[in-house]
N, CA, C, O and CB atoms as a CASP TS submission, in Angstrom:
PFRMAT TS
TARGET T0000
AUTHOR 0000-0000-0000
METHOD Language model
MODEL 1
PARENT N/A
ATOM      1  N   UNK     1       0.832  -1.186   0.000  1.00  0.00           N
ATOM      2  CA  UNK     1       0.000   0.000   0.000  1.00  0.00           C
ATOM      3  C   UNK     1       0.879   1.253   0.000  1.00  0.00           C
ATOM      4  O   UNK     1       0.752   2.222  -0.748  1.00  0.00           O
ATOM      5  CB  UNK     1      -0.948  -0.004   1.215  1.00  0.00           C
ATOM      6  N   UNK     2       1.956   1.041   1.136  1.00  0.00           N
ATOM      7  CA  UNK     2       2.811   2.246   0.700  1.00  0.00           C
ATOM      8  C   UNK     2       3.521   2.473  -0.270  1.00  0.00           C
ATOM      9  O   UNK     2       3.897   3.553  -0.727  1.00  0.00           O
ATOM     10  CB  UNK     2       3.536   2.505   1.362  1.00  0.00           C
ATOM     11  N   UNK     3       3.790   1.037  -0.727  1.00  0.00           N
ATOM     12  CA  UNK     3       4.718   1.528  -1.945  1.00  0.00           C
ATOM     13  C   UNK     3       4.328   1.852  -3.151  1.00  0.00           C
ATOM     14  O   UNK     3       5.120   2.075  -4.067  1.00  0.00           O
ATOM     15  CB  UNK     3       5.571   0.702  -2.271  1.00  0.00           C
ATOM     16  N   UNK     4       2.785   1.919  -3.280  1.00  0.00           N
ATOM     17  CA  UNK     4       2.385   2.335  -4.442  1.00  0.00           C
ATOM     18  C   UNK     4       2.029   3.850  -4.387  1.00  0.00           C
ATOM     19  O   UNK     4       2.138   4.576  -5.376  1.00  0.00           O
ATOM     20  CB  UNK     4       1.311   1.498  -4.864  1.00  0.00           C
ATOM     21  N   UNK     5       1.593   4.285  -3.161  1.00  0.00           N
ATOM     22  CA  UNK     5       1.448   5.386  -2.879  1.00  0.00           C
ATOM     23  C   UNK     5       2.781   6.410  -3.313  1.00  0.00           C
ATOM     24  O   UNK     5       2.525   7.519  -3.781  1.00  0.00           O
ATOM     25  CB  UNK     5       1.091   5.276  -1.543  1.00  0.00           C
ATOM     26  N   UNK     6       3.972   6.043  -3.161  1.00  0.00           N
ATOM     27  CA  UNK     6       5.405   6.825  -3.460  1.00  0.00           C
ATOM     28  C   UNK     6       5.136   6.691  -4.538  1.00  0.00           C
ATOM     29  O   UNK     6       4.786   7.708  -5.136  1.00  0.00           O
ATOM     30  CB  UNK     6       6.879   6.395  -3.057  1.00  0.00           C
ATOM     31  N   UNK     7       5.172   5.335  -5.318  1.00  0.00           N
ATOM     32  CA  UNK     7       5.551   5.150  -6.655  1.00  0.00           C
ATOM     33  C   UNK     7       4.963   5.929  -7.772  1.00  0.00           C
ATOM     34  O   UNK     7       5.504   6.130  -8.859  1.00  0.00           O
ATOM     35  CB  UNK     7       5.355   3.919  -6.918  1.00  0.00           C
ATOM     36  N   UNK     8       3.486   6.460  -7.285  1.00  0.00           N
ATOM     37  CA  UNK     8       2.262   6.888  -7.285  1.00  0.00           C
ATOM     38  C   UNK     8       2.816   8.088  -7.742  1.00  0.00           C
ATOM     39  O   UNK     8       3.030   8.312  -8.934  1.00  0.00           O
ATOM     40  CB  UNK     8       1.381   6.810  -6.044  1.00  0.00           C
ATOM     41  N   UNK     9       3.103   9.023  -6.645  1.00  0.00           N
ATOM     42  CA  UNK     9       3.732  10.190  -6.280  1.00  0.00           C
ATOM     43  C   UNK     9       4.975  10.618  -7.409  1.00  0.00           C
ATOM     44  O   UNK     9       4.972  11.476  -8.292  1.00  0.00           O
ATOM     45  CB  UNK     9       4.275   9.944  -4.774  1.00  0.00           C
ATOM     46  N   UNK    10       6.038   9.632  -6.977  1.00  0.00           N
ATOM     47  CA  UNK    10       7.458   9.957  -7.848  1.00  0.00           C
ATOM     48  C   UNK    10       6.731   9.714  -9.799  1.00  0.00           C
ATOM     49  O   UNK    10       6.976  10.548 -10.670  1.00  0.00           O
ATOM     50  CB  UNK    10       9.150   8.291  -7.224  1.00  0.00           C
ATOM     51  N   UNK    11       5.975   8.579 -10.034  1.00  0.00           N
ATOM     52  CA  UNK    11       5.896   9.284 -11.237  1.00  0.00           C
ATOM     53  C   UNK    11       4.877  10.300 -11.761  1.00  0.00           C
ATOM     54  O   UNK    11       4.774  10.680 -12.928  1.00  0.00           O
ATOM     55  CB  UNK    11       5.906   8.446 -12.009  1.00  0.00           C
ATOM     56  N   UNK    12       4.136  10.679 -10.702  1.00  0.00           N
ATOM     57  CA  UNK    12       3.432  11.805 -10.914  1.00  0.00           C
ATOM     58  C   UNK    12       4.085  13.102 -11.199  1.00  0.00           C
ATOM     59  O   UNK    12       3.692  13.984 -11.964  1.00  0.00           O
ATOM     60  CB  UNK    12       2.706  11.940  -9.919  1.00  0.00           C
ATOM     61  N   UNK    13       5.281  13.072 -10.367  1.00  0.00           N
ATOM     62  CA  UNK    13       6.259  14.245 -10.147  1.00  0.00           C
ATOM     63  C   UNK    13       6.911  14.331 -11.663  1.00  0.00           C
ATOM     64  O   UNK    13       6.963  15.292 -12.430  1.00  0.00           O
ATOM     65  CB  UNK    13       7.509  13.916  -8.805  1.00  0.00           C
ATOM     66  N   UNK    14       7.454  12.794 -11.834  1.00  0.00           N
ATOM     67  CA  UNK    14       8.009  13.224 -13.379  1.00  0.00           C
ATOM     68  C   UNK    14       7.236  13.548 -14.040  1.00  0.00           C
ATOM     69  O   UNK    14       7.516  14.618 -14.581  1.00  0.00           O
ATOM     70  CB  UNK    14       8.615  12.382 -14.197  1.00  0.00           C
ATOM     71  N   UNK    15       6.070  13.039 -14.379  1.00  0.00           N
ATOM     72  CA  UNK    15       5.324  13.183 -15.724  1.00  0.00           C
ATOM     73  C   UNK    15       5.174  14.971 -15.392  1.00  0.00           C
ATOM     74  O   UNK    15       5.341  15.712 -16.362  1.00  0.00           O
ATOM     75  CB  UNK    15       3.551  12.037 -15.901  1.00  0.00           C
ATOM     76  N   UNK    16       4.907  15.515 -14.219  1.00  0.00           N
ATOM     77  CA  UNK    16       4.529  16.904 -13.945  1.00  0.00           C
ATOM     78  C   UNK    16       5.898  18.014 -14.797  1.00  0.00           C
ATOM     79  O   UNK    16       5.857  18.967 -15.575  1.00  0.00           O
ATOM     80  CB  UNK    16       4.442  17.062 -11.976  1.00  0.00           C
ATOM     81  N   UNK    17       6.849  17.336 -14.209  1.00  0.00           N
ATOM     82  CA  UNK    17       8.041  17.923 -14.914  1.00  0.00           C
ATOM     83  C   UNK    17       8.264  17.856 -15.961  1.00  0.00           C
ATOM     84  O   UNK    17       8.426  18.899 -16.594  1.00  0.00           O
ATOM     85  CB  UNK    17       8.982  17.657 -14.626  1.00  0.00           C
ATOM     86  N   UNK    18       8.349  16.844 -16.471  1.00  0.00           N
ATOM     87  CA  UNK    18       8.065  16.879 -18.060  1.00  0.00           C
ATOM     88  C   UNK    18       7.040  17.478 -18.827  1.00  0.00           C
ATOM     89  O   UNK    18       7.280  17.795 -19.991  1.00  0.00           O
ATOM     90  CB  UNK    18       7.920  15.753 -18.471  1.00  0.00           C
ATOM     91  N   UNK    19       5.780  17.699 -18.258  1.00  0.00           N
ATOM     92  CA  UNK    19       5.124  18.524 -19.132  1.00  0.00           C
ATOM     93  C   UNK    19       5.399  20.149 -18.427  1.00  0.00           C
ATOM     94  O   UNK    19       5.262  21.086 -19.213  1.00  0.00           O
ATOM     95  CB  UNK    19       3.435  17.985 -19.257  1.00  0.00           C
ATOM     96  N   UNK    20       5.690  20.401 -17.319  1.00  0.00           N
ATOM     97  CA  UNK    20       5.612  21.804 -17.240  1.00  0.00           C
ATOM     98  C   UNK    20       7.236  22.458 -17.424  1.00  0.00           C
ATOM     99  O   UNK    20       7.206  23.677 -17.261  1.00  0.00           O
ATOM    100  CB  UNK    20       4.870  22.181 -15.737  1.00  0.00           C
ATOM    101  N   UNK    21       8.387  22.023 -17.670  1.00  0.00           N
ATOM    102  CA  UNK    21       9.624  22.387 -17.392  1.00  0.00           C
ATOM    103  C   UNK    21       9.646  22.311 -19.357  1.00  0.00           C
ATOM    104  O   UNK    21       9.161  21.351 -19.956  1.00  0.00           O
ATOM    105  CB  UNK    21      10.720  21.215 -16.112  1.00  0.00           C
ATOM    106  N   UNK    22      10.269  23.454 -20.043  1.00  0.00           N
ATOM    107  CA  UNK    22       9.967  23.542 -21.468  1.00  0.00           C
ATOM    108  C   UNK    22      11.254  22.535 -22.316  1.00  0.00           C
ATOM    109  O   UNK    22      12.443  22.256 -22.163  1.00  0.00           O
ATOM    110  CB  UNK    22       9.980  25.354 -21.930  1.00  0.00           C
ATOM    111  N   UNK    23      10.459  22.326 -22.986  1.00  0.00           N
ATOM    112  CA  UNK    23      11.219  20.305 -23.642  1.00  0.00           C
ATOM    113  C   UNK    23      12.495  21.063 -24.152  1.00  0.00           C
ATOM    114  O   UNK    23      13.327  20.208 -24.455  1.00  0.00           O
ATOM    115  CB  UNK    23      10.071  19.010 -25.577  1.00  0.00           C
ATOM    116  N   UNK    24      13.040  22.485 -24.393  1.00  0.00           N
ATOM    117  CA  UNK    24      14.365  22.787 -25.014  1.00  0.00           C
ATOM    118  C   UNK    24      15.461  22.907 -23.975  1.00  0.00           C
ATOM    119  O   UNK    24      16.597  23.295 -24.247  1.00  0.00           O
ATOM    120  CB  UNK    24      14.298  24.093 -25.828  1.00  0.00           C
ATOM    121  N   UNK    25      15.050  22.550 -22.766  1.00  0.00           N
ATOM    122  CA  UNK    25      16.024  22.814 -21.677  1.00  0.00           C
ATOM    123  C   UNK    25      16.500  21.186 -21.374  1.00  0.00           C
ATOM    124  O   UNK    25      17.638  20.724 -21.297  1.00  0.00           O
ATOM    125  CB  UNK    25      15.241  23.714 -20.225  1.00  0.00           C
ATOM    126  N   UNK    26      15.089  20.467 -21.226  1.00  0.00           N
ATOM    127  CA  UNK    26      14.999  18.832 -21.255  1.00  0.00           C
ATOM    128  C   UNK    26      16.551  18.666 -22.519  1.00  0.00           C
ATOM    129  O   UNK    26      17.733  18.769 -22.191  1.00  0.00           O
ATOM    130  CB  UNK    26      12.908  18.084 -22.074  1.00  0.00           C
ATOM    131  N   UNK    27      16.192  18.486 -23.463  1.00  0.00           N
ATOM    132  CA  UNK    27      17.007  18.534 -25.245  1.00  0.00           C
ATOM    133  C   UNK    27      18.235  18.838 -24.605  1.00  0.00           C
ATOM    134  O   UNK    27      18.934  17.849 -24.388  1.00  0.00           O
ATOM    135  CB  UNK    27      16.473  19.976 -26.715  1.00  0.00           C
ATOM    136  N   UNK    28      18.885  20.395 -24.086  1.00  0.00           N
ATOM    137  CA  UNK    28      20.042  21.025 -24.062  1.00  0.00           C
ATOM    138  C   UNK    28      20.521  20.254 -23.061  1.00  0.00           C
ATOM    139  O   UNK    28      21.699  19.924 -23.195  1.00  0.00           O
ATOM    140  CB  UNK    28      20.062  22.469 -23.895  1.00  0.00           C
ATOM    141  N   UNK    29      19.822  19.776 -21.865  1.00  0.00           N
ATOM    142  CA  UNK    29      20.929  18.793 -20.664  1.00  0.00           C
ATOM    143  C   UNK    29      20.885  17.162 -21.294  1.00  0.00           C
ATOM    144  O   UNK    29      21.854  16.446 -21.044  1.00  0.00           O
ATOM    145  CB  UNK    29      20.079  18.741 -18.565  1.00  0.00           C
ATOM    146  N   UNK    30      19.950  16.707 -21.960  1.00  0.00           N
ATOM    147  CA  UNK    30      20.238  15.527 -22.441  1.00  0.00           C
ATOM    148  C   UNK    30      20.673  14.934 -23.956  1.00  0.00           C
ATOM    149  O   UNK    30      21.191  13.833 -24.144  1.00  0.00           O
ATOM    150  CB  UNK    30      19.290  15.045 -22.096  1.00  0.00           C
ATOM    151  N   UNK    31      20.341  15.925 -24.992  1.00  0.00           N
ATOM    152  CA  UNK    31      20.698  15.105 -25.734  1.00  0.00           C
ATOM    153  C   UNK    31      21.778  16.278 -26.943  1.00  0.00           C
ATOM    154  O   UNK    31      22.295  15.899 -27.994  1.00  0.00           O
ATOM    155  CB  UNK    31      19.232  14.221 -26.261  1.00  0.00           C
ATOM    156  N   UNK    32      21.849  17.651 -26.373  1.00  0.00           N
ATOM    157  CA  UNK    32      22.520  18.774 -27.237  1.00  0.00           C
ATOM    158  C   UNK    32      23.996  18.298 -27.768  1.00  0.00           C
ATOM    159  O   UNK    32      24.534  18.603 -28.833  1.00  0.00           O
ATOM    160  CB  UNK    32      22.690  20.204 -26.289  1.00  0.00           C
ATOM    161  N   UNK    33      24.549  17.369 -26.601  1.00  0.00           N
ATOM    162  CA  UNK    33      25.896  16.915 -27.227  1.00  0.00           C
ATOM    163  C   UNK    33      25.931  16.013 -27.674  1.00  0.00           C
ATOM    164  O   UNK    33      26.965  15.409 -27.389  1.00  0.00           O
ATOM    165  CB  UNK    33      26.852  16.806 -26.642  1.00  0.00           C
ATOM    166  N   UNK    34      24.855  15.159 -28.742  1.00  0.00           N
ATOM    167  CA  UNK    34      25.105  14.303 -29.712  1.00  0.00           C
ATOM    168  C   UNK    34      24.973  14.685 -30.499  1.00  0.00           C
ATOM    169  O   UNK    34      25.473  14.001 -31.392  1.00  0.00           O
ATOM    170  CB  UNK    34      24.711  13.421 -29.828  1.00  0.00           C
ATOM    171  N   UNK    35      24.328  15.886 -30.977  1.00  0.00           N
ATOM    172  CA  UNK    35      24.505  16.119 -31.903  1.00  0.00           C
ATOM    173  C   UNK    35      25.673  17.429 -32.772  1.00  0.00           C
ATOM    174  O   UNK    35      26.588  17.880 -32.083  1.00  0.00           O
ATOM    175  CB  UNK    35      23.385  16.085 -31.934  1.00  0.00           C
ATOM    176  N   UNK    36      25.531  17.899 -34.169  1.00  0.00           N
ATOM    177  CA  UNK    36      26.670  18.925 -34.169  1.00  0.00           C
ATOM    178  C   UNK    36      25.856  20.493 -34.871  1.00  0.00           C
ATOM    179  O   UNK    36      25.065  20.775 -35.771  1.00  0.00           O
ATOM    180  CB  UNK    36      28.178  18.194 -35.316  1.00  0.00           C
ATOM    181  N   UNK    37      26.461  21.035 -34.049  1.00  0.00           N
ATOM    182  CA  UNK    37      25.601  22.469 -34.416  1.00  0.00           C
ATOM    183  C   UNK    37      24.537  22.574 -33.118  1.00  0.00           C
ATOM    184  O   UNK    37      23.848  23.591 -33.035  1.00  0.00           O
ATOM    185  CB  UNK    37      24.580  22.348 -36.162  1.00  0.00           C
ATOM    186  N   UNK    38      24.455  21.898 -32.471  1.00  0.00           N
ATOM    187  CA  UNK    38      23.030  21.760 -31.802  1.00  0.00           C
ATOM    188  C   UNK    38      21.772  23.152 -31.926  1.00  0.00           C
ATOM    189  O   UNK    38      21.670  24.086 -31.130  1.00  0.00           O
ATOM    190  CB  UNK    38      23.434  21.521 -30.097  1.00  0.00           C
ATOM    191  N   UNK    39      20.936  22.913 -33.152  1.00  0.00           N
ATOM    192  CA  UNK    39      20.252  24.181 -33.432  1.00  0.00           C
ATOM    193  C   UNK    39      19.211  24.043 -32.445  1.00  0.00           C
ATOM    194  O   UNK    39      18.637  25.076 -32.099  1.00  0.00           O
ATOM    195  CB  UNK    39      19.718  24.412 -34.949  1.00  0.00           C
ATOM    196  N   UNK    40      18.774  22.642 -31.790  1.00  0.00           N
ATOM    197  CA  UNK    40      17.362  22.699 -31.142  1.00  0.00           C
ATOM    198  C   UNK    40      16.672  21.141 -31.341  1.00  0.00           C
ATOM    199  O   UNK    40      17.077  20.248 -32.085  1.00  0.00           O
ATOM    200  CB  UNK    40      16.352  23.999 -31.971  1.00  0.00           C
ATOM    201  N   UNK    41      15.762  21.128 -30.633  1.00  0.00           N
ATOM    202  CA  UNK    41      15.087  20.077 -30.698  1.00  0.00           C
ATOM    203  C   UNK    41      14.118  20.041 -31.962  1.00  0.00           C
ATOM    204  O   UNK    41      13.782  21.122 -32.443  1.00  0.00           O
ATOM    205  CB  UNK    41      14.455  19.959 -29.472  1.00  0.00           C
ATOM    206  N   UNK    42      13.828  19.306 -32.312  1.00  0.00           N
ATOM    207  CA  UNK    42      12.791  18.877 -33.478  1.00  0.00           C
ATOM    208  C   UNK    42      11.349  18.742 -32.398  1.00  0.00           C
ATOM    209  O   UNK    42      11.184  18.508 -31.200  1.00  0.00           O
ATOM    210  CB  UNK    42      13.344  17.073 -34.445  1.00  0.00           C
ATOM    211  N   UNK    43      10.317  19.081 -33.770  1.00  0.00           N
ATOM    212  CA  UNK    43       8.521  19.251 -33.357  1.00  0.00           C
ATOM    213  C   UNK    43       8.893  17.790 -32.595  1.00  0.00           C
ATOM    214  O   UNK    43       8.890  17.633 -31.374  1.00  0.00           O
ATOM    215  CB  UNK    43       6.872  19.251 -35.026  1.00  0.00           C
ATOM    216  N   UNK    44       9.266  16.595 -33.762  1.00  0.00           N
ATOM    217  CA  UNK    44       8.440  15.645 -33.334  1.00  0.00           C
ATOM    218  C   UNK    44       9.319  15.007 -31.910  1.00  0.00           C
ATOM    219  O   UNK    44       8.865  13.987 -31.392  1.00  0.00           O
ATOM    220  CB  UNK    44       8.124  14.545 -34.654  1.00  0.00           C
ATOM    221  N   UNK    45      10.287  15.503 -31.458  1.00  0.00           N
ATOM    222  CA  UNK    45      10.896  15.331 -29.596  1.00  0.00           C
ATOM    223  C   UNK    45       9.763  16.038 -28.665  1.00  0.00           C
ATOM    224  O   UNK    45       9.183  15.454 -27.749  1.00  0.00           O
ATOM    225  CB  UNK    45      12.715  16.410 -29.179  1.00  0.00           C
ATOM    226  N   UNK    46       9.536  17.428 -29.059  1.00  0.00           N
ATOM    227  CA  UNK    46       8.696  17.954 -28.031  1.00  0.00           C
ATOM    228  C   UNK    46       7.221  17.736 -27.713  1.00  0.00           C
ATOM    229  O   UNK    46       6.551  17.968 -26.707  1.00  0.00           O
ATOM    230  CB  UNK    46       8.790  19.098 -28.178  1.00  0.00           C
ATOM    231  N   UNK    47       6.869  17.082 -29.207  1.00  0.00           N
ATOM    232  CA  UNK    47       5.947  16.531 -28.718  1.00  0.00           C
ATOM    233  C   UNK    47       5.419  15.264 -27.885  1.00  0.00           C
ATOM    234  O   UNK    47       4.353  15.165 -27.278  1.00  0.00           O
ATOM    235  CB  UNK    47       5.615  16.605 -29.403  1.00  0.00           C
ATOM    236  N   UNK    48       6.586  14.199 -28.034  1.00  0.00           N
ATOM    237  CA  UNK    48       7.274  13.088 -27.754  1.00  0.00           C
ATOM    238  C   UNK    48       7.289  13.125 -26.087  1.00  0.00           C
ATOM    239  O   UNK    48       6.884  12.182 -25.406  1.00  0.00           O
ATOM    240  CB  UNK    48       8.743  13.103 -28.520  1.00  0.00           C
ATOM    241  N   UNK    49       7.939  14.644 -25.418  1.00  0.00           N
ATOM    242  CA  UNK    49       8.323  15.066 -24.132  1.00  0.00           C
ATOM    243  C   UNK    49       7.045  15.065 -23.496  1.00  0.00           C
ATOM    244  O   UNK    49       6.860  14.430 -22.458  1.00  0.00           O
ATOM    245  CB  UNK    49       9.075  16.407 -24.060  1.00  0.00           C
ATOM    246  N   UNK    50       5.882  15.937 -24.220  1.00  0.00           N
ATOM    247  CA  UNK    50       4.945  16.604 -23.669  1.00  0.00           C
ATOM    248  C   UNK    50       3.891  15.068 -23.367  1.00  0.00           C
ATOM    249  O   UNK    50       3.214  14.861 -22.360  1.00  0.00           O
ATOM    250  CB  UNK    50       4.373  17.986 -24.768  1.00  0.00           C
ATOM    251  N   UNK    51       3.994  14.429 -24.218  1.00  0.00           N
ATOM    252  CA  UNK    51       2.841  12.702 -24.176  1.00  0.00           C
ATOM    253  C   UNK    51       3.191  12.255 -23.055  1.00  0.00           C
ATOM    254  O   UNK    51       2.482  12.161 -22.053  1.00  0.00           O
ATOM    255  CB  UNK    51       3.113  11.201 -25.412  1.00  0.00           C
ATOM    256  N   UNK    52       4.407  11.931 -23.187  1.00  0.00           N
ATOM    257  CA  UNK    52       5.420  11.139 -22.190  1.00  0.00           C
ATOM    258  C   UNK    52       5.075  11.744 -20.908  1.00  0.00           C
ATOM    259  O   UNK    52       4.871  10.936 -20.002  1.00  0.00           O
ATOM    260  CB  UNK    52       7.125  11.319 -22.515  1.00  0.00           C
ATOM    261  N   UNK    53       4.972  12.882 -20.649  1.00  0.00           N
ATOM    262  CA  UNK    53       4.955  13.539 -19.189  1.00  0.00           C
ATOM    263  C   UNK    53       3.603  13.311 -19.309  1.00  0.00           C
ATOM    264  O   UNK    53       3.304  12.304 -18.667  1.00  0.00           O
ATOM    265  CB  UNK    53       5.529  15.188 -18.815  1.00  0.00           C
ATOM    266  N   UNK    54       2.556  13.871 -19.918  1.00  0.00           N
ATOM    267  CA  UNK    54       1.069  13.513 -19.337  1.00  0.00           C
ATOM    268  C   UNK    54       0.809  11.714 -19.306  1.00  0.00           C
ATOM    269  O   UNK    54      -0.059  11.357 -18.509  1.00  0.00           O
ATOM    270  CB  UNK    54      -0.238  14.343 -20.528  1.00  0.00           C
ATOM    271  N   UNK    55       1.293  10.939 -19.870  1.00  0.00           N
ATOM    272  CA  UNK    55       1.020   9.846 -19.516  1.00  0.00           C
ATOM    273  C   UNK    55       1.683   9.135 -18.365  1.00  0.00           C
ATOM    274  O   UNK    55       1.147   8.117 -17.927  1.00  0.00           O
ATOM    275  CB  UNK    55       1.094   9.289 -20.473  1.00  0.00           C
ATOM    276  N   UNK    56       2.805   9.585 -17.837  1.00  0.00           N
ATOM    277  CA  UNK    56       3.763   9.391 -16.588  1.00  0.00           C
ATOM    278  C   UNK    56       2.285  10.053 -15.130  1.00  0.00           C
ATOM    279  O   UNK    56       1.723   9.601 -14.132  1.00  0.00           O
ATOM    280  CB  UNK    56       5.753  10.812 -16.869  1.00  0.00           C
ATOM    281  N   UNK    57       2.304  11.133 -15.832  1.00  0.00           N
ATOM    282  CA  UNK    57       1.497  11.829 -14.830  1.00  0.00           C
ATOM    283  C   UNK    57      -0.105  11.363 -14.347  1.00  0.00           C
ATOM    284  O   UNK    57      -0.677  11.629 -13.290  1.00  0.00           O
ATOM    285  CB  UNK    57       1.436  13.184 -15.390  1.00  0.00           C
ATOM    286  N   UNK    58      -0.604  10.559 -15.541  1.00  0.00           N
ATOM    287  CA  UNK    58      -2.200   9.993 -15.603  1.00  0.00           C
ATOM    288  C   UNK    58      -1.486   8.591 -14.768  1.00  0.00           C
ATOM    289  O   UNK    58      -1.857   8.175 -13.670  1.00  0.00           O
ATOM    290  CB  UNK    58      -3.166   9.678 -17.630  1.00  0.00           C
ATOM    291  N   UNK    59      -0.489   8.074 -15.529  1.00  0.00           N
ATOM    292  CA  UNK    59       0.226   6.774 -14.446  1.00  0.00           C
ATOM    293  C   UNK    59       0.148   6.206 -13.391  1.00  0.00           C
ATOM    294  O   UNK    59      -0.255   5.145 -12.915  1.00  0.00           O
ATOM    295  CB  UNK    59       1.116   6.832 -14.106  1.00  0.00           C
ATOM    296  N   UNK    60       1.047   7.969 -12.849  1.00  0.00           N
ATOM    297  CA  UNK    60       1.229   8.037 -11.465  1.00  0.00           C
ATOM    298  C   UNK    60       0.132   8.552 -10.633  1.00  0.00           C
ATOM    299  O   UNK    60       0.284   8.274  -9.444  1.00  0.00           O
ATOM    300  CB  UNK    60       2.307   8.770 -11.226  1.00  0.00           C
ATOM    301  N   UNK    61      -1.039   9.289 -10.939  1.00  0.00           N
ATOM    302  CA  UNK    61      -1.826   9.504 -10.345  1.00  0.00           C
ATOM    303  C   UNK    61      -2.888   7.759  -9.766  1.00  0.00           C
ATOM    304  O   UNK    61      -3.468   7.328  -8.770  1.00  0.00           O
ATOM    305  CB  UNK    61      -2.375  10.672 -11.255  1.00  0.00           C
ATOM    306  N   UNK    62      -2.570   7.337 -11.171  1.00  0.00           N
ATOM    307  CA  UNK    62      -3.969   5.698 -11.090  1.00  0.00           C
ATOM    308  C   UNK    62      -3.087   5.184  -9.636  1.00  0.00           C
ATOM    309  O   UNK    62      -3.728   5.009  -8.601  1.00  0.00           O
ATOM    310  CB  UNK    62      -3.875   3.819 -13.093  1.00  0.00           C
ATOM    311  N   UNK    63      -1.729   4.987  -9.661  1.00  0.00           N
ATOM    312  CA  UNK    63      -1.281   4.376  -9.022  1.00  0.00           C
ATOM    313  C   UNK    63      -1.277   4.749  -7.469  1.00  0.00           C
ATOM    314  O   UNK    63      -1.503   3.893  -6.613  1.00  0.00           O
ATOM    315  CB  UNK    63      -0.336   4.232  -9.596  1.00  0.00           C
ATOM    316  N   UNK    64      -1.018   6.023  -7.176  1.00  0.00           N
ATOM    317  CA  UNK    64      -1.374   6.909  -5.997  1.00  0.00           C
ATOM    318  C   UNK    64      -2.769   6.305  -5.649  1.00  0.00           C
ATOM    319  O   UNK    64      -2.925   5.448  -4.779  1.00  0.00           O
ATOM    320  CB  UNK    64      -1.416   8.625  -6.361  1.00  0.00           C
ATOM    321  N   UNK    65      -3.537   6.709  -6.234  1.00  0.00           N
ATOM    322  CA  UNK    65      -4.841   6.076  -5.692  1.00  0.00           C
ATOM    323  C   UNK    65      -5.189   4.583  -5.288  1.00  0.00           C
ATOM    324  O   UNK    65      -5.665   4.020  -4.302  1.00  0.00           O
ATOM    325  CB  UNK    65      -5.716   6.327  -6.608  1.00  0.00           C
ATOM    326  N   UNK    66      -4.785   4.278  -6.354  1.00  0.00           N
ATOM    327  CA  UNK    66      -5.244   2.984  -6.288  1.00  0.00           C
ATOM    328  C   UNK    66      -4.237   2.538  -4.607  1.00  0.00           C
ATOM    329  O   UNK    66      -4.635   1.800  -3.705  1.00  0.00           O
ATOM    330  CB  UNK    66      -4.800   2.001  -8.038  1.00  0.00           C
ATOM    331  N   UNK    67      -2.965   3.255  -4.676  1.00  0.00           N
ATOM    332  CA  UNK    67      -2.885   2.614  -3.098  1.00  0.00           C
ATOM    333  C   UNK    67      -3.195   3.426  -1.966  1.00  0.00           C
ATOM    334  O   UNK    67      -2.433   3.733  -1.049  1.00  0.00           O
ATOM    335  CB  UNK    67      -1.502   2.147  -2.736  1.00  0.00           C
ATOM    336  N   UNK    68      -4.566   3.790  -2.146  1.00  0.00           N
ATOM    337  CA  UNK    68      -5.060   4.316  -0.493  1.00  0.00           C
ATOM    338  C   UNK    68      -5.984   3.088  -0.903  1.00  0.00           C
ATOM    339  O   UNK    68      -6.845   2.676  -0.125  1.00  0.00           O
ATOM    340  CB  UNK    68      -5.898   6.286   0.031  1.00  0.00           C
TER
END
């Protein structure tokens, strides 16, 4: 019960961060030095960022609940 409750929580937190923290800062700490020139992230990453965090976040909420 508790441990779904954290688990609940921590990926609620990511998915929250990922959609509210803007996907070109996400890009510049993770992936700016593979590439050369680094002009920016592409549409189809940020949109990629923004799914990813609301579905982390719908995730972590089922899971929060579901352990009370």
């Amino acid at each position: 019960m508790k441990q779904e409750l954290i688990g609940g929580l921590v990926l609620c937190l990511i998915g929250l961060d990922l959609v509210f923290v803007p996907p070109v800062t996400l890009w510049t700490l993770t992936e700016k030095w593979k590439t050369e020139g680094g002009k920016g992230p592409s549409k189809q990453y940020v949109v990629l960022i923004r799914i990813l965090g609301a579905v982390f976040a719908v995730a972590g909420c089922a899971l929060a609940v579901s352990g009370f």
